[in-house]
N, C-alpha and C positions, 0 to 999 in steps of 0.2 A: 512663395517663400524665397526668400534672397540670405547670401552669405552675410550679409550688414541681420539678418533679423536672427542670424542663429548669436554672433557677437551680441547685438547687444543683452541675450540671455546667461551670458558666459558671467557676468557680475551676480547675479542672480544664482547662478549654478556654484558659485564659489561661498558666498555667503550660507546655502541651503548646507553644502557639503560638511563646513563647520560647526552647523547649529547640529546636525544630524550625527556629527560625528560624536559632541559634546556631552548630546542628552538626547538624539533623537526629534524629530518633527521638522524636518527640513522641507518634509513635502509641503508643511504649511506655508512656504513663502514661496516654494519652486513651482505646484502645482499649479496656484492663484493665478502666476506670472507668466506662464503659457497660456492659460484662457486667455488673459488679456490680449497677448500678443499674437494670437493665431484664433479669432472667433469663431472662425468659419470648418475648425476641424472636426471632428465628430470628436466626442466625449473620450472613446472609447480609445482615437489615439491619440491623443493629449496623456492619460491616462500610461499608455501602453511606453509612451515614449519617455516620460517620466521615469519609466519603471527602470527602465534600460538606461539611464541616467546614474539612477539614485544607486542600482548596483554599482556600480565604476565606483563611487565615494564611498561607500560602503566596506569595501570590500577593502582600497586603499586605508581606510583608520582602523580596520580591524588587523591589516599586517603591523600598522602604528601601533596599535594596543599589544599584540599577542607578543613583540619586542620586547616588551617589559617588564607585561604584567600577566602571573599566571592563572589558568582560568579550571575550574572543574570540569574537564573535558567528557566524563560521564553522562554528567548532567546536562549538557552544553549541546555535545552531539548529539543526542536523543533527542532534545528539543527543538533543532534544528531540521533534523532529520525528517522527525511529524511535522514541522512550523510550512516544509516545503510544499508536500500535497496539500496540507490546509490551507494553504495561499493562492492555491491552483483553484482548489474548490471556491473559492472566496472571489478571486476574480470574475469565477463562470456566474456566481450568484449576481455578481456588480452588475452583470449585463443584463438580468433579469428583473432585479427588482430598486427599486429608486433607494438611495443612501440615505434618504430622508426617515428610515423605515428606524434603525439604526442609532440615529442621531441621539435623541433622547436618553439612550441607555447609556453611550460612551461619553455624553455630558455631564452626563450623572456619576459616573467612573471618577474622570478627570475630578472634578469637585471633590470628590472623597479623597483621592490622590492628594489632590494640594493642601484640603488644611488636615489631613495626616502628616503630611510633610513638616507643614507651617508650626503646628501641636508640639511637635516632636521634634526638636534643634537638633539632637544629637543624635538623629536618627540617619543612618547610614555615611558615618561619620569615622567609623573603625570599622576593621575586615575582620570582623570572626566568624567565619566560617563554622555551620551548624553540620553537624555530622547526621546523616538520614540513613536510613536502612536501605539495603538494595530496590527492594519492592517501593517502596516510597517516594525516594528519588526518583525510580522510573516512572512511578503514576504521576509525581509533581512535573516533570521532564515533559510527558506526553500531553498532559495539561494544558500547562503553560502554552507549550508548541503548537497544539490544535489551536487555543481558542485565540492567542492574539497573534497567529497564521492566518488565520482565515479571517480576522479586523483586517490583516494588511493590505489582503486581496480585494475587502470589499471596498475598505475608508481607506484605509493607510495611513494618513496623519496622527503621530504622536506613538507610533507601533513602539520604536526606541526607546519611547518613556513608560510607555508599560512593563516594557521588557525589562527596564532598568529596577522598577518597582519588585514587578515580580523574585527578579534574582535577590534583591536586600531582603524581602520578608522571609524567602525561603532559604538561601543560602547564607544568609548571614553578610553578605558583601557588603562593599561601601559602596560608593557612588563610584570609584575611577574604577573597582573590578567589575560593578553591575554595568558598567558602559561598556566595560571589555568583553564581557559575555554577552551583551547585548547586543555589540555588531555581529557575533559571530551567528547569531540565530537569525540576525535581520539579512542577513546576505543571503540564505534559507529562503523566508519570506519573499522576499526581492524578485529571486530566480524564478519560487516558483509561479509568483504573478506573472512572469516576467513569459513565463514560456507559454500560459494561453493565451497571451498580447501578441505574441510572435506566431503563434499557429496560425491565430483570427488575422494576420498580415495589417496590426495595430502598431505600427515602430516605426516614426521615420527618421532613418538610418543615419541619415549625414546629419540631421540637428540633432542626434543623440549624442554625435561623435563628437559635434564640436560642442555642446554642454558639458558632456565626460569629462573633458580636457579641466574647465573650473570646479566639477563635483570632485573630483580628486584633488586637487589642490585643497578644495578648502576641508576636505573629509584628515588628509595629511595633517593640516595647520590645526585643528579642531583637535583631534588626537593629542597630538603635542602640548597643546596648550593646557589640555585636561588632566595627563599626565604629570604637568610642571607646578601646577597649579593648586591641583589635589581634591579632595570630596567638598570643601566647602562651597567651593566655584560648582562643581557638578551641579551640589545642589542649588544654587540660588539659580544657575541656568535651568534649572528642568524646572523650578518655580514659575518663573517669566516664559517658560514655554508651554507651562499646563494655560497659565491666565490667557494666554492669545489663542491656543487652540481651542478654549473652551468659549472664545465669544466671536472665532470663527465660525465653528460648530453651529451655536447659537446665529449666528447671521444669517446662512447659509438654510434653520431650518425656521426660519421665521421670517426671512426677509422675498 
């Protein structure tokens, strides 16, 4: 591995950070783009070093988002909070059993996702926030947190768009608040994949640093743009991000 092969990833890591910050699923271009370009690493740290990556942009569009926009931090922290060990357990599963296992169920997901989406124009298009009782929100909170915590750890692609889903049906948000709450859970996620990558000595170090450098940039710009732009753009991006993750999915377990 040469300084020329972490560069030419840096275009790749800026594009991911944008798509990820917007609506989520950035791993589906960043991940692909490491296999290619380093064959010979083991799975586990392609995976790992991802991970270590994808926090850096993450974490930079959720300082973007939390600037602006406010988020239900009850609900938020909670599900964050669970989303971290469920990510830990999700990655130790990753090592164990093939992603292929999986596949099927979150293609099936995806697909309801998008023509829910498609059905329904006006669907997370206003922020009216639905008011839940303590108990409720914390069972919806802890939910949410577990079950697509522990996707992130084992797939991870498209985590953001679930995320984003989930917060519109239950909380009432639009698409720029469900994106805003959304980084802030995925950074949860993130970490805690991120830290049995880092036990198992899964990270390498210097091409995470110079990735970081474009996954922040384009996590910043992706933010911004989401922000300026407003829910209509949210949505038509997480449209064109279920169709390619859903026939990645699809390649991946058929090809």
């Amino acid at each position: 591995m040469t300084a020329l092969d972490a560069l030419q990833l840096i275009p790749v890591a800026v594009a991911a950070g944008w798509i990820d910050a917007v609506v989520g699923g950035g791993g589906l271009l960043q991940l692909p783009a490491m296999l290619v370009a380093f064959p010979t690493l083991p799975t586990a740290t392609v995976l790992g070093t991802n991970k270590a990556v994808a926090i850096t942009g993450t974490t930079s569009a959720t300082i973007t988002f939390l600037r602006k926009t406010d988020v239900n931090w009850r609900f938020v922290g909670l599900a964050a909070a669970v989303a971290l060990p469920a990510a830990s357990a999700g990655a130790l599963v990753a090592t164990a059993l093939p992603s292929g296992v999986f596949r099927p169920v979150i293609m099936a997901a995806l697909l309801t996702v998008g023509a829910f989406v498609t059905l329904r124009p006006d669907f997370g298009r206003t922020h009216a926030p639905v008011r839940l009782s303590r108990s409720r929100a914390a069972l919806a909170a802890a939910l949410s947190g577990a079950g697509i915590g522990f996707y992130d750890g084992v797939i991870g692609s498209g985590t953001g768009t679930f995320l984003i889903i989930t917060f519109l049906l239950v909380l009432g948000a639009d698409f720029v608040h469900g994106s805003a709450m959304a980084k802030v859970v995925n950074v949860g996620t993130n970490l805690g994949a991120l830290i049995v990558f880092v036990v198992q000595g899964h990270v390498l170090w210097l091409l995470a640093a110079g990735m970081a450098v474009g996954n922040v940039t384009g996590g910043a710009l992706g933010a911004r743009m989401a922000l300026k732009r407003g829910a209509s753009f949210v949505r038509y991006a997480l449209l064109v991000v279920v169709v390619l993750l859903v026939a990645k999915l699809g390649y991946d377990q058929w090809h």
